[in-house]
Structures are given as structure tokens and as C-alpha cells.
C-alpha positions as CSV (number, residue, x, y, z in Angstrom):
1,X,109.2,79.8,78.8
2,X,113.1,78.6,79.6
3,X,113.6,77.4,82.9
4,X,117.0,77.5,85.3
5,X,117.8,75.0,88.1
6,X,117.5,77.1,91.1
7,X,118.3,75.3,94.7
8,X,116.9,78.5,96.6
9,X,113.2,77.6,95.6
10,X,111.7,74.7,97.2
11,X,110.9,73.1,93.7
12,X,113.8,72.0,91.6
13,X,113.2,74.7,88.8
14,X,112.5,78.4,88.4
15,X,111.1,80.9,85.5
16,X,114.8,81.8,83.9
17,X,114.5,86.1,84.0
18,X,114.8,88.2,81.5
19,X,117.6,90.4,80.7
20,X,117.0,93.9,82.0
21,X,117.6,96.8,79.3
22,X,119.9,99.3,80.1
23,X,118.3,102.1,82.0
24,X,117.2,105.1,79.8
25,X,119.4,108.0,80.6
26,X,117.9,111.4,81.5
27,X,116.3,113.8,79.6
28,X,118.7,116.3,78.1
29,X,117.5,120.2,78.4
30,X,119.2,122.3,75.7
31,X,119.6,126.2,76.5
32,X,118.2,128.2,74.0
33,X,119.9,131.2,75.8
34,X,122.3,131.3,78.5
35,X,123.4,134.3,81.3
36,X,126.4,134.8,83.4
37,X,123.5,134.4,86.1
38,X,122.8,131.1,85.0
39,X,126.4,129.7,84.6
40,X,126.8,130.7,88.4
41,X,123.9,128.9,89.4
42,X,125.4,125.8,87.9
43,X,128.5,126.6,89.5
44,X,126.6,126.6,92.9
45,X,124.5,123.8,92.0
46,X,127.7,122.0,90.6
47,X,125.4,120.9,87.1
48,X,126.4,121.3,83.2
49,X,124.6,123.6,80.9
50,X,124.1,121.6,77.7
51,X,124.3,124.0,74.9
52,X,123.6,122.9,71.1
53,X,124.3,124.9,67.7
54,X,121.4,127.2,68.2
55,X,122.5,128.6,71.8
56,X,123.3,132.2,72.3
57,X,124.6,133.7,75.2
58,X,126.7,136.4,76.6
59,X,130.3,136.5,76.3
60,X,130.4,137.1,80.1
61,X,128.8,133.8,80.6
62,X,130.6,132.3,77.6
63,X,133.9,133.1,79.5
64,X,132.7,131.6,82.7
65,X,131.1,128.9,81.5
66,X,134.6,127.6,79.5
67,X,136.8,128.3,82.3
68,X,134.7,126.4,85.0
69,X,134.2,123.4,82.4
70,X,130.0,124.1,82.6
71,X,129.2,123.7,79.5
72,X,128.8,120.3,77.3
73,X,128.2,120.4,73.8
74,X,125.5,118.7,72.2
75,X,124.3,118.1,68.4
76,X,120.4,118.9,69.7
77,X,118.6,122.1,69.3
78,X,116.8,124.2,72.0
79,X,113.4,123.6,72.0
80,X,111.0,125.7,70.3
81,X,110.1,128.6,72.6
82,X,106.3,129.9,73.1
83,X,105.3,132.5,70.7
84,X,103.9,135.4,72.8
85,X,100.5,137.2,71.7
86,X,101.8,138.7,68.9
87,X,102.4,135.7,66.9
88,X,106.8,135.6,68.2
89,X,106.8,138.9,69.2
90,X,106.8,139.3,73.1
91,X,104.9,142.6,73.9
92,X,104.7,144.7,76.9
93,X,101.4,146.6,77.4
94,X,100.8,149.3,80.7
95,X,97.3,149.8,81.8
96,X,96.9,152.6,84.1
């Protein structure tokens, strides 16, 4: 272990510390789909949307999105979405 002169401890020598790491930024989200409902919550909310290759979305939220500057591109893709019961086709049933 190195050691530093330090005169604020009552003993002539200290542990030297260790470098801190940079913090880790925050985990990115990626869209898989985005509304012109959720552009204007990001508006309100003033956040980004990140959006990757995979991202679809209407052209009413596309427009929005550009000219408020929401959007930032990434290189990731959207998470994989859950499958519903009919092995990735989402099915409605009505039981009266």
C-alpha cells in the first residue's frame, strides 16, 4: 500500500486513495415505437427520446419530434418486446 504525507491526520502519513472511475452513465432506453403522444410528453417533461435503426413511429410524431430537437440517435436496438399468448401475436378475446 503507497502512502502520502498528510499534515491533517495526527500521524505523519496517510493510506494514499485510489483514483475514482468515472461514474457510469445512465441506462439508455431505446423506443421500439414512438407517438405524437409520446413526443409531447417529452416536450412537457423536457427529456430526449432515444430512437435506434429499428424505431418506427408516426410521421406526426416524426415531425414533432425533429422540430423540437427530441429525438437523439443511437446505434442500439429497441429491446425485444414480450411475445403475447399467441407466440408474437397479441390477441384480443371477449367473454360475455
Amino acid at each position: 500500500m503507497d502512502f502520502v504525507k498528510d499534515s491533517r491526520c495526527s500521524e505523519e502519513y496517510r493510506p494514499r486513495s485510489r483514483k475514482r472511475s468515472r461514474p457510469l452513465s445512465p441506462a439508455v432506453t431505446v423506443s421500439p415505437f414512438v407517438s405524437e403522444t409520446d413526443v409531447r410528453q417529452a416536450i412537457t417533461r423536457q427529456q430526449k427520446i432515444f430512437i435506434g435503426p429499428k424505431t418506427t413511429g408516426t410521421p406526426s410524431a416524426r415531425d414533432l419530434g425533429v422540430a423540437h430537437e427530441i429525438f437523439v440517435e443511437t446505434d442500439l436496438a429497441p429491446a425485444p418486446s414480450k411475445s403475447g399468448p399467441a407466440g408474437g401475436v397479441l390477441t384480443s378475446r371477449l367473454d360475455y
